[in-house]
C-alpha positions, -999 to 999 in steps of 0.1 A, spaced: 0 0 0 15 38 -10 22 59 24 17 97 20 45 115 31 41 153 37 69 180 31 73 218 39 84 244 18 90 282 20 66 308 2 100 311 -24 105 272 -28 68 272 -30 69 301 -63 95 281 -81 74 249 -78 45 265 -90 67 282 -119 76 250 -129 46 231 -127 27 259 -149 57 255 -176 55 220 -180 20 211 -175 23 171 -179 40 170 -148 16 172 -111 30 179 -82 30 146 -67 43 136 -102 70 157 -101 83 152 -63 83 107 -73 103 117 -100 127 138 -84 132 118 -51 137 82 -68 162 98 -96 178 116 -64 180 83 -45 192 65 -76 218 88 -78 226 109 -50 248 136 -64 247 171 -42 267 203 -49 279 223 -14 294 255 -12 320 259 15 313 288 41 340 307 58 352 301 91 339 337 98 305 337 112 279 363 98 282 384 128 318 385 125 317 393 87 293 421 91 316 439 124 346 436 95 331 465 68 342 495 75 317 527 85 
């Protein structure tokens, strides 16, 4: 038996989805998110930026006046 899963996503996440989904109208939502999870589980492949060692708070305190 399928299990319904539910996930979050912000008001911008939310735009782009709905951008999409009104661009390639074959594709639902639930469609869309199968898709992407099994191909993402098939092959996980994930792109990460480093961040400094800086935190934000020191980063901000360094620009001058």
């Amino acid at each position: 038996m399928a299990k319904v899963r539910g996930v979050r996503f912000t008001e911008q996440e939310e735009a782009l989805i709905e951008e999409f989904l009104h661009k390639n109208p074959f594709f639902d939502f639930s469609t869309l998110a199968k898709v992407a999870i099994l191909e993402f589980v098939k092959k996980p492949e994930l792109n990460f930026t480093a961040v400094s060692k800086k935190s934000k708070k020191e980063v901000k305190d360094a620009r001058p006046n």
